[in-house]
LUMLUMMAR-420984 format. One record per residue: residue in three letters; x, y, z of N, C-alpha, C, CB in turn. Coordinates in steps of 0.2 Angstrom, whole numbers, padded with zeros to 4 digits. Glycine has a CB too. Layout:
BEGIN
<atom aa="Ala" n_px="X" n_py="Y" n_pz="Z" ca_px="X" ca_py="Y" ca_pz="Z" c_px="X" c_py="Y" c_pz="Z" cb_px="X" cb_py="Y" cb_pz="Z"/>
...
# end
This chain:
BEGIN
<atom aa="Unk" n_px="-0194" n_py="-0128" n_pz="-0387" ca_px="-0195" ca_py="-0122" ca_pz="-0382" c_px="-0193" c_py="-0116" c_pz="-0386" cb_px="-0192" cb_py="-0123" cb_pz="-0376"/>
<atom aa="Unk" n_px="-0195" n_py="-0112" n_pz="-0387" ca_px="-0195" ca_py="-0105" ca_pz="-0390" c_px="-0193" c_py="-0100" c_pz="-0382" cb_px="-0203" cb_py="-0104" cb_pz="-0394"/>
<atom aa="Unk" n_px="-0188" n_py="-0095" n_pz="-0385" ca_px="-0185" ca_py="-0091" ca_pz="-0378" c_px="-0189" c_py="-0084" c_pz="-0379" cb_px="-0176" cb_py="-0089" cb_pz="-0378"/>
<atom aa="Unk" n_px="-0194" n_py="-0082" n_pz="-0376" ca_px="-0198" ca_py="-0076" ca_pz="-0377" c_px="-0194" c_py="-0071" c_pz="-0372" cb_px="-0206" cb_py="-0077" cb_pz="-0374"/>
<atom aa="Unk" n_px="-0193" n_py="-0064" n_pz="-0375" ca_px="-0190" ca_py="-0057" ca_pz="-0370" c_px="-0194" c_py="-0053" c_pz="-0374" cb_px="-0180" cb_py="-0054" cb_pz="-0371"/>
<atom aa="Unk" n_px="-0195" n_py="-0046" n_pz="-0371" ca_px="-0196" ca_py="-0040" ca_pz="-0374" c_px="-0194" c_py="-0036" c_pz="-0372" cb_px="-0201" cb_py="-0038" cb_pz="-0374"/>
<atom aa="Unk" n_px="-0194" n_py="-0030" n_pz="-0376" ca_px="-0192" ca_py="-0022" ca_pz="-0378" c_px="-0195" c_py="-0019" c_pz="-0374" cb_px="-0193" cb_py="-0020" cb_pz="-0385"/>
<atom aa="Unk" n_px="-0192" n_py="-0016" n_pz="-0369" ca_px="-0196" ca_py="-0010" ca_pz="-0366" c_px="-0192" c_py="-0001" c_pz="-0369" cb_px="-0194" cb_py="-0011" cb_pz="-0356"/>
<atom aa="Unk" n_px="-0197" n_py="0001" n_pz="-0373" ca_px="-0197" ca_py="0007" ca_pz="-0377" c_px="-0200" c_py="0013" c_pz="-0372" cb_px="-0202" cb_py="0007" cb_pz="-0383"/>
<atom aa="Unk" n_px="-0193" n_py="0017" n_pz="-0370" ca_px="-0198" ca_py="0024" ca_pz="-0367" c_px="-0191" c_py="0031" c_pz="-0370" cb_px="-0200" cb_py="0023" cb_pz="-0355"/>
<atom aa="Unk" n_px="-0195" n_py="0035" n_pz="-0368" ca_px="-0191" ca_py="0041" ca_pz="-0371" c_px="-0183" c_py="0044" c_pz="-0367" cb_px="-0198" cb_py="0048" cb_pz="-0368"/>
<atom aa="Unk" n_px="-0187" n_py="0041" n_pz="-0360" ca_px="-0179" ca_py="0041" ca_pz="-0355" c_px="-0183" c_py="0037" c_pz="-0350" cb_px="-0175" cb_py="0050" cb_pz="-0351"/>
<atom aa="Unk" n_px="-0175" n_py="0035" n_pz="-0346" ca_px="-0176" ca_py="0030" ca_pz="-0341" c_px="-0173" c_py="0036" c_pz="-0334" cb_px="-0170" cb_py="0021" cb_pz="-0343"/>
<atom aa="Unk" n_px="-0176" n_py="0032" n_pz="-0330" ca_px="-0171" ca_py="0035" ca_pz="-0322" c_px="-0166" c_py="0032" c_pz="-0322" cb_px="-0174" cb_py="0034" cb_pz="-0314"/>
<atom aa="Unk" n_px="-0161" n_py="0035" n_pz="-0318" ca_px="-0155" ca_py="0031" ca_pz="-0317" c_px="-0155" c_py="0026" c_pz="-0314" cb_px="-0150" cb_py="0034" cb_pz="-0313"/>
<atom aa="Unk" n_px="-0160" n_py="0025" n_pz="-0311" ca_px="-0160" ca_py="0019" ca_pz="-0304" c_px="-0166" c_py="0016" c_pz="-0306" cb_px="-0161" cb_py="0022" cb_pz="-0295"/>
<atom aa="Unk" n_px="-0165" n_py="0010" n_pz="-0309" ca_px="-0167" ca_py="0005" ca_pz="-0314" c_px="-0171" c_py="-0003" c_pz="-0311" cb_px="-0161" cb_py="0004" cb_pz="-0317"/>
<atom aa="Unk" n_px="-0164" n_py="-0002" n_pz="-0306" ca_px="-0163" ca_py="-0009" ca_pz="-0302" c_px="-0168" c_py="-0013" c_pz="-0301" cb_px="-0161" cb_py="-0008" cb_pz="-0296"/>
<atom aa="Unk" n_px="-0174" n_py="-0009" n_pz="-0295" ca_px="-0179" ca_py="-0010" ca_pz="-0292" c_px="-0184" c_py="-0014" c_pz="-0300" cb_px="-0181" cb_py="-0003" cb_pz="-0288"/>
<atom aa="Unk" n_px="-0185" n_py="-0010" n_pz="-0302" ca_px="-0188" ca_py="-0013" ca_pz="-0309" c_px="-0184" c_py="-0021" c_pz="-0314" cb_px="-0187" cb_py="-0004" cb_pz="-0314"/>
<atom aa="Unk" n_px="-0180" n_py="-0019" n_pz="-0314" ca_px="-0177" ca_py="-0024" ca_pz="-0317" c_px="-0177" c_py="-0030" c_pz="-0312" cb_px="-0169" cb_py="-0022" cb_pz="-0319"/>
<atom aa="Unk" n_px="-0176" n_py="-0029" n_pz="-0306" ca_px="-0175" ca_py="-0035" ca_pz="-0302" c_px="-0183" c_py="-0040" c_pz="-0300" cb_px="-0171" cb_py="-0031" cb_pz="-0293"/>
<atom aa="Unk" n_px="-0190" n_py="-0032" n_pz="-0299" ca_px="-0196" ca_py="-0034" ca_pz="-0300" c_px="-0197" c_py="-0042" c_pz="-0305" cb_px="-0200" cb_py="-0026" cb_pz="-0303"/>
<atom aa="Unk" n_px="-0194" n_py="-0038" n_pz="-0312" ca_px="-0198" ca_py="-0042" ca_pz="-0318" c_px="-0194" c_py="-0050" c_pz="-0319" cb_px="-0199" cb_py="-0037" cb_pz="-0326"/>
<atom aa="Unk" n_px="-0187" n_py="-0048" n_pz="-0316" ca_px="-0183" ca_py="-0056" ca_pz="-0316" c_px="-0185" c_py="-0061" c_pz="-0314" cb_px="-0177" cb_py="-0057" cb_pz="-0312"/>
<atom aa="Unk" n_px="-0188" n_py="-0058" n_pz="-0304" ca_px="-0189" ca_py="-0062" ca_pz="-0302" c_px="-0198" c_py="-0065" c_pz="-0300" cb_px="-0186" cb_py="-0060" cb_pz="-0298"/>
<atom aa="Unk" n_px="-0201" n_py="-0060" n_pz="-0303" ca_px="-0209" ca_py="-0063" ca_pz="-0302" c_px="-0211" c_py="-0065" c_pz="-0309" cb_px="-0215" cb_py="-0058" cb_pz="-0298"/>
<atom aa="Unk" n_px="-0208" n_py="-0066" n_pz="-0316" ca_px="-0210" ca_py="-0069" ca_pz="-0322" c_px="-0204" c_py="-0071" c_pz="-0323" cb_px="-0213" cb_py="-0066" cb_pz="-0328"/>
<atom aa="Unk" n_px="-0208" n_py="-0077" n_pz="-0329" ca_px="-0203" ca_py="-0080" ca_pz="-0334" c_px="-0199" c_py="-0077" c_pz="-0338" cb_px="-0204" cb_py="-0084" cb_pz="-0337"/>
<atom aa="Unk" n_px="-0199" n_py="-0072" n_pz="-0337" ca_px="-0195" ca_py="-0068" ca_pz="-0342" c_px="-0189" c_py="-0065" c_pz="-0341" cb_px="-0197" cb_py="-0063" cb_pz="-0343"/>
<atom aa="Unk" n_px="-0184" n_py="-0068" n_pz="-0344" ca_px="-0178" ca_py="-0066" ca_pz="-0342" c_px="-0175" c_py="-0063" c_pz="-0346" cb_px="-0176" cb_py="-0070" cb_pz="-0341"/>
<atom aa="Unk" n_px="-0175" n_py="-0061" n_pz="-0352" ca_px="-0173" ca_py="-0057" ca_pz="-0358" c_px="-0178" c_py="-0053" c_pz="-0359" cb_px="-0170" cb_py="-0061" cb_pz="-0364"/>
<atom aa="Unk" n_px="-0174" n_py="-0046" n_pz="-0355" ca_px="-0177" ca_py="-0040" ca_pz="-0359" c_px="-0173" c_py="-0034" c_pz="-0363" cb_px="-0179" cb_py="-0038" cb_pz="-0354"/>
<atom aa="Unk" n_px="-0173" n_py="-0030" n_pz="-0364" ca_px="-0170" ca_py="-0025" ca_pz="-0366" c_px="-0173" c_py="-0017" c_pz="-0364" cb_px="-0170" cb_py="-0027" cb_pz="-0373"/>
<atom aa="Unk" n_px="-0167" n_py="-0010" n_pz="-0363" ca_px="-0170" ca_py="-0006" ca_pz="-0364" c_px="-0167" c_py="-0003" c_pz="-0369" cb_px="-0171" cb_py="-0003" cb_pz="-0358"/>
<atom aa="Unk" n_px="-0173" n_py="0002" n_pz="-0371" ca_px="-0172" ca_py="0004" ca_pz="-0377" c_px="-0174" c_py="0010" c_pz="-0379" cb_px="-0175" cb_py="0000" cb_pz="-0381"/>
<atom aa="Unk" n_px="-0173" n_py="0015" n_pz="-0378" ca_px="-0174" ca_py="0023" ca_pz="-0380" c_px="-0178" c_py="0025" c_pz="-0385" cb_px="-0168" cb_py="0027" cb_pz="-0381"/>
<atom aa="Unk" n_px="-0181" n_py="0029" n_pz="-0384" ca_px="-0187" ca_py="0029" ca_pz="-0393" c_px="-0182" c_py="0032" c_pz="-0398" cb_px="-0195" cb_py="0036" cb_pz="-0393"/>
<atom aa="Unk" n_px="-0176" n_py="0034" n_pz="-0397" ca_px="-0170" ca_py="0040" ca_pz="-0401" c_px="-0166" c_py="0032" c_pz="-0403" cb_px="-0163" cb_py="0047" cb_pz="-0394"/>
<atom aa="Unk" n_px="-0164" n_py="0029" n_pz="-0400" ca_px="-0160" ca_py="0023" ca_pz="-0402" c_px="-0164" c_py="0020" c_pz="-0406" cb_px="-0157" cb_py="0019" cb_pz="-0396"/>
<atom aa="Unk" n_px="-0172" n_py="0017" n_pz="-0406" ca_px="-0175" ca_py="0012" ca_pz="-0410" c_px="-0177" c_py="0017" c_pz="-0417" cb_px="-0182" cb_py="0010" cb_pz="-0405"/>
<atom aa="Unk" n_px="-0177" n_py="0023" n_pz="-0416" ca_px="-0177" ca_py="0027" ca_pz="-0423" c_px="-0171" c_py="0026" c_pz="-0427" cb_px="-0178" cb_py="0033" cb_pz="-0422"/>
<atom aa="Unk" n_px="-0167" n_py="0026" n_pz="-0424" ca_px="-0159" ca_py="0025" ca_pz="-0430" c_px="-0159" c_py="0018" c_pz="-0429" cb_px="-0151" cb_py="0029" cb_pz="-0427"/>
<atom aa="Unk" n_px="-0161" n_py="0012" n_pz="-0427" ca_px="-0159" ca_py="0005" ca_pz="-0427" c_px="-0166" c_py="0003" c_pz="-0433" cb_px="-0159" cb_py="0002" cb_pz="-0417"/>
<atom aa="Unk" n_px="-0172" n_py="0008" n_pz="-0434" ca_px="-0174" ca_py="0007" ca_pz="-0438" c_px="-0173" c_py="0010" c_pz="-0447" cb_px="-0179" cb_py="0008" cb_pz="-0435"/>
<atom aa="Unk" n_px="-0172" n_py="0015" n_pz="-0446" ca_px="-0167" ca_py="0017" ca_pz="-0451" c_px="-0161" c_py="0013" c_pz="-0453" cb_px="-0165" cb_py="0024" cb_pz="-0450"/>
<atom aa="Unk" n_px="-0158" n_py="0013" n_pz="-0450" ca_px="-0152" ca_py="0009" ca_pz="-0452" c_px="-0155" c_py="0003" c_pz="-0456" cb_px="-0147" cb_py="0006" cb_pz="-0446"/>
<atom aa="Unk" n_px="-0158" n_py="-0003" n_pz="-0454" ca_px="-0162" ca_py="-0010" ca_pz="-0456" c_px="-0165" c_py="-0006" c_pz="-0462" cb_px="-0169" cb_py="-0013" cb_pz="-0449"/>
<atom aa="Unk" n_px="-0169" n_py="-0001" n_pz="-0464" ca_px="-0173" ca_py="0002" ca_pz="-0470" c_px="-0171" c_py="0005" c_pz="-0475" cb_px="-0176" cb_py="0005" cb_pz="-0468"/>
<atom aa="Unk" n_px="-0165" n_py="0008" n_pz="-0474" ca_px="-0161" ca_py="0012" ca_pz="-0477" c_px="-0160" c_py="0009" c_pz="-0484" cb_px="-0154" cb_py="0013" cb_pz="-0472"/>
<atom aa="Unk" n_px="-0158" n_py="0001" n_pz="-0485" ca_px="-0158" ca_py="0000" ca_pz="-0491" c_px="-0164" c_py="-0001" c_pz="-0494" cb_px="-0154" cb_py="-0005" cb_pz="-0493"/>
<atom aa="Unk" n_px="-0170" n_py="-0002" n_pz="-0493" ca_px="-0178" ca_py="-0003" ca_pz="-0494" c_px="-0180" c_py="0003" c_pz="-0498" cb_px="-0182" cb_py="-0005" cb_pz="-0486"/>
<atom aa="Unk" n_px="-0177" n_py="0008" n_pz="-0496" ca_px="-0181" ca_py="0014" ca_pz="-0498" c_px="-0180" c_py="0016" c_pz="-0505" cb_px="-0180" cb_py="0020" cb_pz="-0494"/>
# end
């Protein structure tokens, strides 16, 4: 069995999350997710690349 999550990518989040988070726990199998800022996934890519270049 393989554990599927995804990356939710946006520029900014609202403070008040909850409703959303609680939405996608409880009506899919998804239980690993992540949030991710497009500023944070640019330097989490760079770093990973940095020696490549």
């Amino acid at each position: 069995m393989k554990k599927i999550g995804f990356i939710i990518v946006s520029n900014s989040f609202k403070a008040n999350f909850d409703s959303f988070i609680n939405e996608i726990s409880w009506n899919t199998d998804k239980k690993c997710f992540n949030l991710l800022s497009s500023e944070a996934l640019l330097y989490f890519l760079a770093y990973k690349t940095k020696d490549h270049i």
